[in-house]
C-alpha positions as CSV (number, residue, x, y, z in Angstrom):
1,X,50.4,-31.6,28.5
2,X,47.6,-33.0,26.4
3,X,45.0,-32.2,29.6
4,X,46.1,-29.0,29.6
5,X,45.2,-28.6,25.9
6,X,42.1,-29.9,26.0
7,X,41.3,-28.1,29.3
8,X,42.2,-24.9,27.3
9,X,40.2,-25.9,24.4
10,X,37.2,-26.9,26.6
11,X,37.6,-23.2,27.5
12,X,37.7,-21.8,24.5
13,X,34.9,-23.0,22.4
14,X,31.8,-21.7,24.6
15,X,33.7,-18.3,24.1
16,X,34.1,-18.7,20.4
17,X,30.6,-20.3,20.1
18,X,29.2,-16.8,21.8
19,X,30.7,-14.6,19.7
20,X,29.7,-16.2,16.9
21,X,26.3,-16.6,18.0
22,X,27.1,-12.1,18.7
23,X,27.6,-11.6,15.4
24,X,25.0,-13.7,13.8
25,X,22.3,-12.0,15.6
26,X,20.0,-9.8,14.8
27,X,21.1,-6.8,14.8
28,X,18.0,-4.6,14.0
29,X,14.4,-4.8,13.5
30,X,14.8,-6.3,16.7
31,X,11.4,-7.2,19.0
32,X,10.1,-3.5,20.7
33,X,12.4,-1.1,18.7
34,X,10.8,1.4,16.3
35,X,11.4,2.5,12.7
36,X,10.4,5.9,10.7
37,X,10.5,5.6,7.3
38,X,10.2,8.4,4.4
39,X,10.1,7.3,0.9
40,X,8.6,8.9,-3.2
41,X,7.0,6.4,-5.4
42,X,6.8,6.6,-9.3
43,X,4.4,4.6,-11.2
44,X,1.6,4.2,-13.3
45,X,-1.9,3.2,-12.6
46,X,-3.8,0.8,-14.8
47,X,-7.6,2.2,-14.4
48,X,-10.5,0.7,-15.7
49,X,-14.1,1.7,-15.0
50,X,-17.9,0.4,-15.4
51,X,-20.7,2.6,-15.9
52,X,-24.7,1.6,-15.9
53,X,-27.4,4.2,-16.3
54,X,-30.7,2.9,-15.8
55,X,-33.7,5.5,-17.1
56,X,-37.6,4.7,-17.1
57,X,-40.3,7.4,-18.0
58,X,-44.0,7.5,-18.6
59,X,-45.1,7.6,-22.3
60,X,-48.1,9.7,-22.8
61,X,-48.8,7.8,-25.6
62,X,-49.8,4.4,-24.5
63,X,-49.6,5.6,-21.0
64,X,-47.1,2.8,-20.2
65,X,-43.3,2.6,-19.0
66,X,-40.6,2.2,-21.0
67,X,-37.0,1.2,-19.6
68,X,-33.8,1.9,-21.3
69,X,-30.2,1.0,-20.3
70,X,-26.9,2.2,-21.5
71,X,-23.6,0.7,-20.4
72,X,-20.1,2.4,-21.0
73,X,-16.5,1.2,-20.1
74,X,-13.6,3.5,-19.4
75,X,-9.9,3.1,-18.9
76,X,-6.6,5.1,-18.5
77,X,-3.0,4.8,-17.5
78,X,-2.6,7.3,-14.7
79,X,0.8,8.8,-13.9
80,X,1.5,8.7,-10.0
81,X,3.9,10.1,-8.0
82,X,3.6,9.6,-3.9
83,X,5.2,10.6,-1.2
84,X,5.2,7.9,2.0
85,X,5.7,8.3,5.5
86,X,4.9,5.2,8.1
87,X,5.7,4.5,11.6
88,X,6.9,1.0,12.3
89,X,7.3,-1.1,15.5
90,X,8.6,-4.4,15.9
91,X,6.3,-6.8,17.7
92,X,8.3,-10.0,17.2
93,X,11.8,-10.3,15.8
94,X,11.8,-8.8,12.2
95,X,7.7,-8.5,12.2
96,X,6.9,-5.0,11.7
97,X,3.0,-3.7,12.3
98,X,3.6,-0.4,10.4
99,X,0.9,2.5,9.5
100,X,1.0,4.1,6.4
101,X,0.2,7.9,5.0
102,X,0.5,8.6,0.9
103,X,-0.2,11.7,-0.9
104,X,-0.8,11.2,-4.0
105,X,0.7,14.2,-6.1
106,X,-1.3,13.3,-9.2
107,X,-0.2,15.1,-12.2
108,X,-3.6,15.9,-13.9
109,X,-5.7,15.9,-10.7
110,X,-6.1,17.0,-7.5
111,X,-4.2,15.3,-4.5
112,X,-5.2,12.4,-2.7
113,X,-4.2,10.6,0.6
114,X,-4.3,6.5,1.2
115,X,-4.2,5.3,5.1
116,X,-3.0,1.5,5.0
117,X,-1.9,-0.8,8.2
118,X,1.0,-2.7,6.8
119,X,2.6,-5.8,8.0
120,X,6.5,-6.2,7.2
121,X,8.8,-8.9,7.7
122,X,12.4,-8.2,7.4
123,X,15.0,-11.1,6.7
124,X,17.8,-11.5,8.4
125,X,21.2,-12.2,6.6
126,X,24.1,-13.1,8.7
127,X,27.1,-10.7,8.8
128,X,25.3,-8.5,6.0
129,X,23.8,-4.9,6.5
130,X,21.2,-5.7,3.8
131,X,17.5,-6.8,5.1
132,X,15.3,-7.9,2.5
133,X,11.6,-7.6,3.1
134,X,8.0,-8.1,2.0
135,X,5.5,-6.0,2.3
136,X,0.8,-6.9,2.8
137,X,-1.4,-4.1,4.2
138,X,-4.7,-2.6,3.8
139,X,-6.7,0.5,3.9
140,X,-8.8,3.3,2.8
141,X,-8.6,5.9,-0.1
142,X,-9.7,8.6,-1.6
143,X,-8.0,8.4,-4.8
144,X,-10.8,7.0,-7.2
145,X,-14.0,9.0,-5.7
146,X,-11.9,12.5,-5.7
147,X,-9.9,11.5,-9.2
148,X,-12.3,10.0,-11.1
149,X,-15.5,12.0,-10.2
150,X,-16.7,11.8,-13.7
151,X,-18.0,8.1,-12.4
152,X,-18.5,8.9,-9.2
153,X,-21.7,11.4,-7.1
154,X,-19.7,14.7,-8.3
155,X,-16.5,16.5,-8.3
156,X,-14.9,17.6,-5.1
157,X,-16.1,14.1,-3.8
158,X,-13.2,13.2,-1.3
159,X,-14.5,10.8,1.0
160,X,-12.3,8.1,1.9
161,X,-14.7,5.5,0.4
162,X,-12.1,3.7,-1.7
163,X,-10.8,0.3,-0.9
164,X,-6.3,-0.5,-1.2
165,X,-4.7,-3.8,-1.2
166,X,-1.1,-2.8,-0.8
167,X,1.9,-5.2,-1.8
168,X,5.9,-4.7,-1.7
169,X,8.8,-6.4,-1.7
170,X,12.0,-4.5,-1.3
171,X,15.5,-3.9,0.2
172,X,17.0,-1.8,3.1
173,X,20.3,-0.8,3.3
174,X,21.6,0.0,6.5
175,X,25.0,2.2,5.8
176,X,25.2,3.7,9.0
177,X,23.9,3.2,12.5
178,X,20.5,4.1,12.8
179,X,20.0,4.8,8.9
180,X,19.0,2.8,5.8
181,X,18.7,3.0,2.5
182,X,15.0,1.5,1.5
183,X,14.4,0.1,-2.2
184,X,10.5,-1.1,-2.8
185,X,9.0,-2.5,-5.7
186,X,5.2,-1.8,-4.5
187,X,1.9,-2.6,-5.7
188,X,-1.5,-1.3,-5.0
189,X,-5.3,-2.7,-6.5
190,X,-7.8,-0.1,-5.7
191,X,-11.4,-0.7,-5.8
192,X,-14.8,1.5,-5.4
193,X,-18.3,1.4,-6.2
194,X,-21.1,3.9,-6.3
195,X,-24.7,4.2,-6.9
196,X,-27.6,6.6,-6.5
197,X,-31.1,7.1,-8.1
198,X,-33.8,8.9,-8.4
199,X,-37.2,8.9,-8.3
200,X,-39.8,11.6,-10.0
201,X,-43.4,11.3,-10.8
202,X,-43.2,10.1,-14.3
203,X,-39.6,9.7,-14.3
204,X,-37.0,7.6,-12.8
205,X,-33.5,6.2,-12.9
206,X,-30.9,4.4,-11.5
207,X,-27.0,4.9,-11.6
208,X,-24.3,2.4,-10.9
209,X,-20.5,2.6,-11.4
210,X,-17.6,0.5,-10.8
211,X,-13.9,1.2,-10.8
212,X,-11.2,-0.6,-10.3
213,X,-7.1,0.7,-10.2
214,X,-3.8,-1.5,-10.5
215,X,-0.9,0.8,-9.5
216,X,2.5,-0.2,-9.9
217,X,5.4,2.0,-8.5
218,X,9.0,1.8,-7.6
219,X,9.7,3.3,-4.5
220,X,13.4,4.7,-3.0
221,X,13.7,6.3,0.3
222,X,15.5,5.8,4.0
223,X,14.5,4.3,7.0
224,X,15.3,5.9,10.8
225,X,16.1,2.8,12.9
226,X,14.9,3.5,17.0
């Protein structure tokens, strides 16, 4: 009788071990699937901008040079409100390589686009639906040479010469196969520079300008799990 028992218990715990190990596992964000993901941000941008004007002309009187400088400093607290879309695909377990489109829907402005590459791991809880994640990528801009023309070459200037460090850290919420809610607390530093001058017989100048935004936003959307 007792070999029998432990015969059947010898039996029983690679089964149990297994489906254990079943529903332990991953579940999503698994290595090769896909994941679309739409998403509006609201935030506010914490702008802050350094100007230097450089002029030098010819004085008739003395028939000498003279140099002058002026610097200026600007800020503002920019409202933002973005919509998202990204394409995400798993290349290892939970590590996400993930492009990125925003439009900017600025409210006293004209709209602007960001492209970022984006990194995202997603954790794994056992048993849950509920993957936390973080968030690191980098791109390109538009937002502070079309925005904030009044430092930059001229209005309608919408070359995608500004730099984006994008952060996030956030939750997804899967509440039905396939679908998840996502929650993001997301940050973005943006940075650009610009300088021209200009060069006249008996006058000349130089123009420099640096600008530099910290946008913070929260961020709700859904994710499509492939």
């Amino acid at each position: 009788m007792k070999i029998k028992i432990i015969f059947l218990i010898l039996i029983l715990i690679p089964n149990i071990h297994a489906q254990v190990r079943e529903i332990e596992s991953r579940s999503y964000f698994k290595q090769g699937e896909f994941e679309v993901n739409f998403s509006t941000n609201i935030g506010v941008g914490f702008s802050k901008s350094n100007v230097t004007n450089t002029s030098q002309y010819f004085n008739y009187n003395d028939s000498t040079y003279h140099t002058e400088t002026h610097n200026s400093e600007y800020s503002d607290r920019p409202f933002n409100f973005v919509i998202t879309a990204a394409l995400g695909f798993c290349i290892l377990d939970g590590l996400t390589v993930e492009p990125e489109l925003d439009i900017n829907l600025i409210t006293d402005s004209e709209v602007s686009i960001s492209l970022l590459g984006n990194l995202t791991y997603n954790f794994n809880i056992p048993r849950k639906n509920i993957f936390p994640f973080i968030k690191i990528g980098y791109g390109i801009s538009n937002y502070v040479s079309g925005h904030y023309y009044g430092y930059s070459s001229g209005a309608g200037d919408n070359s995608l010469d500004t730099k984006v460090f994008n952060a996030g850290v956030g939750l997804k919420l899967i509440y039905s196969s396939g679908m998840a809610m996502k929650l993001e607390i997301n940050y973005k530093h943006f940075s650009y520079s610009n300088s021209s001058s200009y060069d006249e017989e008996y006058y000349m100048g130089s123009y420099e300008s640096d600008t530099v935004v910290n946008a913070l936003a929260f961020s709700i959307g859904y994710s499509i799990l492939l």
